[in-house]
C-alpha positions, 0 to 999 in steps of 0.5 A: 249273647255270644258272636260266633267267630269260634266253636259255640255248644247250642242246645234247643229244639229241632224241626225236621223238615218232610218230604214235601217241604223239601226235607230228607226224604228219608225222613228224620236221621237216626242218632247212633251212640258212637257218632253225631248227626253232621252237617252244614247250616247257617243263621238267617239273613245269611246264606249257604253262600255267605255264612254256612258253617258246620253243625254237629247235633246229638241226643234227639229222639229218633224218627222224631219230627221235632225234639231236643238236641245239643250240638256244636256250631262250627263256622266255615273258614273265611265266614264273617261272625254271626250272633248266635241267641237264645231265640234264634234259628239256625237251618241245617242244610244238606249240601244247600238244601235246607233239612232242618230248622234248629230253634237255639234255647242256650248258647256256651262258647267253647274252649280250644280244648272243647270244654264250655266256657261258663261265665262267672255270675256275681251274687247279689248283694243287699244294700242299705242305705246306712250302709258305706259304698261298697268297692266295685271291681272295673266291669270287663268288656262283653266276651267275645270268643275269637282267635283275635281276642284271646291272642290279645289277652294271652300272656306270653313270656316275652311280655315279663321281659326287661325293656331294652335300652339303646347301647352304648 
């Protein structure tokens, strides 16, 4: 599970909207090799009005009505965070008309610079029960990607600074 407040890469299934259900009327847009769909949406229960964010979407089938895609999420300035699952749906709007249903399937955070962030998995270890207690490292607290988190985290020189002393 991953709060969104930065950048995050999805990766699911799209549900292009018709005509008649208020789609495109143009009907699916068509990928091109040099640039990505873009777009707004957001995650219910919010809304265009309360937490639109930006969507980027590539590798989908074109003229499919429904097909894979990959993309990035974006959210807007000033716009609260939202979790962002495995299983949940984001609306691609045009403007604030709904186009598009993404059902999201992966979710990776996004460095500053682009790159995915990939967790670290510990393998599992058997035990046995002769076996002495093994050492375990202190859990860390569940990632969060914000701006906050990491200037709360980053190391900075002033940090290896000598405390001052009052003068004498």
């Amino acid at each position: 599970m991953v709060m969104m407040t930065g950048s995050l890469a999805v990766r699911g299934t799209v549900l292009w909207l018709t005509p008649q259900q208020g789609g495109r009327v143009s009907g699916p847009p068509e990928p091109d090799y040099d640039y990505d769909y873009t777009a707004t949406a957001y995650l219910p229960p919010r809304t265009p009005d309360d937490g639109q964010a930006g969507i980027a979407l590539r590798r989908f089938a074109p003229g499919a009505w429904r097909t894979p895609a990959e993309g990035i999420l974006v959210p807007a300035k000033g716009n609260r965070a939202q979790q962002v699952i495995p299983g949940c749906i984001v609306i691609i709007t045009e403007g604030v008309r709904p186009v598009g249903l993404l059902t999201v399937e992966e979710v990776h955070a996004l460095a500053p610079d682009g790159t995915p962030i990939v967790p670290v998995v510990e393998p599992v270890r058997e035990v046995f029960a002769d076996a002495p207690p093994a050492e375990v490292a202190p859990a860390e607290p569940p990632y969060r990607h914000s701006t906050a988190a990491s200037r709360w985290t980053s190391k900075h020189a002033s940090d290896d600074a000598p405390p001052q002393t009052a003068g004498v």
